[in-house]
N, C-alpha and C positions, 0 to 999 in steps of 0.2 A: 392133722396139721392145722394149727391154728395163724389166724390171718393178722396183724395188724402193720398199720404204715407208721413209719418215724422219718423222722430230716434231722438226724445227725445219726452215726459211726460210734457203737461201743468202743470203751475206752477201757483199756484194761493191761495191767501193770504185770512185768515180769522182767525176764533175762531173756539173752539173747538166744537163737533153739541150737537144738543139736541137729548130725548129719539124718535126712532120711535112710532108713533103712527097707521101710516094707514095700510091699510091691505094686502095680497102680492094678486097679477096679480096672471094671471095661466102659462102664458108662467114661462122660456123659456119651449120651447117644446123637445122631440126625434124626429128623424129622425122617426122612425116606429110608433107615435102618433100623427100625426099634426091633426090641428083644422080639422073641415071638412071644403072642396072646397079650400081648402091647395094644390098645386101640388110640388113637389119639385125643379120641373125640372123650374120653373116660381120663385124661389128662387133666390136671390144675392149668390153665391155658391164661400166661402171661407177655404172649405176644414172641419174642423171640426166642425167651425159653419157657416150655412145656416142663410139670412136674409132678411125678407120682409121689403118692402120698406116703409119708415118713412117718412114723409113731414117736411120739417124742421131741417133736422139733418144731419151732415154729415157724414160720416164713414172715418177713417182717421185708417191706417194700419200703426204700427211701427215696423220698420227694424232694426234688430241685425245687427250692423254697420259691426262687425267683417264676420259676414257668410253672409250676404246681404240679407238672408232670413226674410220672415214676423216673426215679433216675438210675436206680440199683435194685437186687435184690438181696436179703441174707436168708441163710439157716440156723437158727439162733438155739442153745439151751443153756444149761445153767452154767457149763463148761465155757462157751466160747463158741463161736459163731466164723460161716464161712461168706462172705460176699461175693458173690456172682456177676459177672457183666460179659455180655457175649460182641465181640467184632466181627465187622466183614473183615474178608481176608482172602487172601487172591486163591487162584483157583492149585496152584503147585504148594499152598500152605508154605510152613517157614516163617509165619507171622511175630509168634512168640521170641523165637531168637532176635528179630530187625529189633521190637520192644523193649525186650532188656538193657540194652546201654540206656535209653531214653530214661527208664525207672531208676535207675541206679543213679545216673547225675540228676533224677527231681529228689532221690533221697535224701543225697547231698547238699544239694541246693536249698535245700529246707529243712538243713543242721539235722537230720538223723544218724543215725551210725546205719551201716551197712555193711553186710555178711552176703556170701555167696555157697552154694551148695548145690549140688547135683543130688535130685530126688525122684521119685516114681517116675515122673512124668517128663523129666530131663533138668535145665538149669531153674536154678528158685533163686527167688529175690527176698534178701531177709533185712527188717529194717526196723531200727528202734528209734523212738520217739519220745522226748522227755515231756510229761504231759502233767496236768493239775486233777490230781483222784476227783471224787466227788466228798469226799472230807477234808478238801483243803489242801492237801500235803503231794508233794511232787512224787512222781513217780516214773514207770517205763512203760510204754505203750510198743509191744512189739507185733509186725505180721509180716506174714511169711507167703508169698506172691507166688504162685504156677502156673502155666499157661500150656493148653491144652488144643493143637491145630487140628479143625475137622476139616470136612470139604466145604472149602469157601467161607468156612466161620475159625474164627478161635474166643475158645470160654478162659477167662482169668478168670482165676478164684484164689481172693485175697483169705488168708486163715488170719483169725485174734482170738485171744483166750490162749488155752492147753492147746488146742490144735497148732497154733503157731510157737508156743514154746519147747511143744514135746511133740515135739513131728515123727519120732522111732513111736509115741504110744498111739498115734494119730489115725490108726487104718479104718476107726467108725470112720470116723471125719473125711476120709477117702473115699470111703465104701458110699456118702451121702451121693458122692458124683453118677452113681448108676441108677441115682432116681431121675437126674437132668437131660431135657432132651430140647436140642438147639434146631429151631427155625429160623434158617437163613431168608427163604423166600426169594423169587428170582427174580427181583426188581435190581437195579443200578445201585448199588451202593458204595462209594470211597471205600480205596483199602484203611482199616483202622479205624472207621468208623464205629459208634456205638449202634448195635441194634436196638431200635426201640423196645419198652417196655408196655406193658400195659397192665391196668386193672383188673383183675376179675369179676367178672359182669354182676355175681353173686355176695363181691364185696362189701362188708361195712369198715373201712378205714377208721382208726380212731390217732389223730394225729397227735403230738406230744409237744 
């Protein structure tokens, strides 16, 4: 798994996806439930979420330009990439459903088209965006949003590329979720909050 940081969001043109069909992974995991022969400390350790190591994939960390700090993660390859961002989330979960109306009228509110779909992990948020390629010429920028309630967290994972256009061929793209493992932490934290991120101690960032 290769490391670097960017501050902006692949952009990447397609149609709108079709229904999911395949069926969900078991990851992501808790911090207090990993697989067994799981050690934590043998984890990629980005502060709220923890990650075993993918063949193939890179892990690319985007910085809040304004605070410098990590503000997202993705798993990126040539296909198309998943972003990661983990919330507190009350203790009965149910997070993911209260969020959905909230995504669906910012979709709208910020002229995308919007599609709905029941997928692995229950309702998905699907949302196209008409965007400038990197040769000039207009295009679609689509992703496809699921939300995943643990105890006391829930992980959004926004898909772009083929994962988001071909969500029935998507189940690598699914399967990446059983390398993710979510540290809540038992401090105070607002329902909906983002859990912070961090660097890897061992990182060299190379920003863009």
């Amino acid at each position: 798994m290769r490391f670097r940081s960017r501050s902006s969001e692949p952009k990447t043109a397609g149609s709108p996806a079709e229904a999911v069909e395949t069926q969900p992974a078991s990851g992501p995991y808790d911090i207090d439930a990993l697989p067994p022969g799981w050690v934590a400390e043998e984890l990629l350790d980005l502060g709220s979420v923890l990650l075993a190591p993918v063949e193939g994939v890179e892990l690319q960390i985007q910085v809040d330009e304004a605070s410098g700090l990590p503000a997202a993660m993705l798993l990126a390859n040539v296909d198309g990439a998943v972003e990661l961002r983990a919330f507190a989330a009350p203790r009965g979960g149910g997070l993911w459903a209260e969020v959905v109306p909230a995504l669906r009228d910012d979709v709208i509110a910020n002229g995308g088209l919007l599609a709905d779909s029941e997928g692995p992990w229950g309702p998905e948020v699907h949302a196209t965006f008409t965007v400038t390629t990197p040769d000039g010429q207009s295009g679609n920028q689509h992703t496809r949003m699921i939300g995943i309630d643990g105890p006391r967290w829930m992980l959004r994972a926004t898909f772009l590329g083929k994962p988001a256009l071909e969500p029935h061929n998507a189940q690598s793209w699914h399967d990446l979720l059983n390398s993710v493992v979510v540290r809540r932490g038992g401090h105070a934290v607002p329902k909906g909050e983002v859990l912070p991120l961090t660097l890897p101690a061992n990182a060299k960032p190379v920003h863009q």
